[in-house]
C-alpha positions, 0 to 999 in steps of 0.5 A, a space after each residue: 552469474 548475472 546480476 539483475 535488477 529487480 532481483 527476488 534473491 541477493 547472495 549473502 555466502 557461499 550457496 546462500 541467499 536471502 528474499 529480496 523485499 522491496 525497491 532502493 530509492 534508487 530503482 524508482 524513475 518517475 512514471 514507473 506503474 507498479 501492480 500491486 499482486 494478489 488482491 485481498 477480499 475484505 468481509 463484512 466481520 473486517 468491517 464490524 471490528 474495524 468500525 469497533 477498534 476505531 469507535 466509528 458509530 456510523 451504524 451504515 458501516 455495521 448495522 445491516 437493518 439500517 443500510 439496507 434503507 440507504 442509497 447502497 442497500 448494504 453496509 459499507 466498508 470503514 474507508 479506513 480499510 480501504 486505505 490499510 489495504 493499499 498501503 499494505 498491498 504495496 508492501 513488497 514494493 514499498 518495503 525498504 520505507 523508512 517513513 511515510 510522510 504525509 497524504 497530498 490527497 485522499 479521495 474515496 472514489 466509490 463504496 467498498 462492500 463486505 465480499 470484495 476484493 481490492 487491487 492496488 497500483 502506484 505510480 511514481 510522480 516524482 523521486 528527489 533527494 533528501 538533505 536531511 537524511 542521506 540514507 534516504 530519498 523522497 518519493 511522491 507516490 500515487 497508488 490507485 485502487 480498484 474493486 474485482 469489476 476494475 471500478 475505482 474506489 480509491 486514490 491517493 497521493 502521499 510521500 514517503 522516504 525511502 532506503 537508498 541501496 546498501 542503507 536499509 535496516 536489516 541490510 546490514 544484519 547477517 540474519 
């Protein structure tokens, strides 16, 4: 049987297979554009508890009265779920992370509401070496997100290490 990249499965015996989750560092090239699938539609409850887990009292995030005397008319979505749900619709790609390593930039280009639904894609700006951990290699990311009409509502830019072939934790488990 032919080996192929991006492959769903890899053989691990006779018959048996394991799901493939995420890319090696070494499958990424600068440009690549990655579409983050399915989506994930936020409700106002995310909104509530988000803004109650994380002590953010701005009342235009829960307070229904209130932001209907704003600009928007409704409350808006915490930005913090807004970027939870990039990382995460990126997942499958980005699975084989060891670490993220900082934010180059962070801009929340349009308000999310209770009842959208976020898409996410990522490219790839630049991949490098890195010295101090040989397991891994650097990738610069850029993942965008938009709403269910294709407005954009977020981009940001970060680093994160990632797992070169043959090197990511449960590679090595017969699990």
């Amino acid at each position: 049987m032919a080996e192929f990249a991006f492959a769903s499965h890899v053989k691990v015996g006779e018959n048996r297979y394991r799901e493939r989750y995420g890319l090696d560092f070494e499958d990424f090239q600068v440009g690549q554009v990655f579409k983050h699938r399915p989506g994930q539609s936020v409700s106002q409850q995310d909104n509530v508890e988000e803004s109650m887990d994380s002590l953010n009292q701005a009342m235009l995030h829960f307070d229904e009265r209130y932001a209907a005397q704003t600009e928007w008319k409704r409350p808006l979505m915490v930005s913090t779920i807004t970027l939870q749900r990039m990382i995460g619709l990126s997942w499958k790609t980005f699975a084989k992370k060891k670490r993220l390593l900082g934010w180059a930039d962070l801009t929340m280009t349009f308000p999310v509401f209770g009842g959208d639904t976020l898409y996410a894609e990522s490219e790839i700006k630049a991949t490098e070496e890195w010295p101090s951990d040989p397991s891994c290699g650097k990738l610069t990311v850029v993942t965008r997100g938009t709403n269910q009409d294709g407005k954009s509502v977020c981009t940001m830019e970060y680093d994160l290490l990632v797992y070169k072939r043959g090197h990511a934790p449960f590679e090595q488990a017969n699990y």
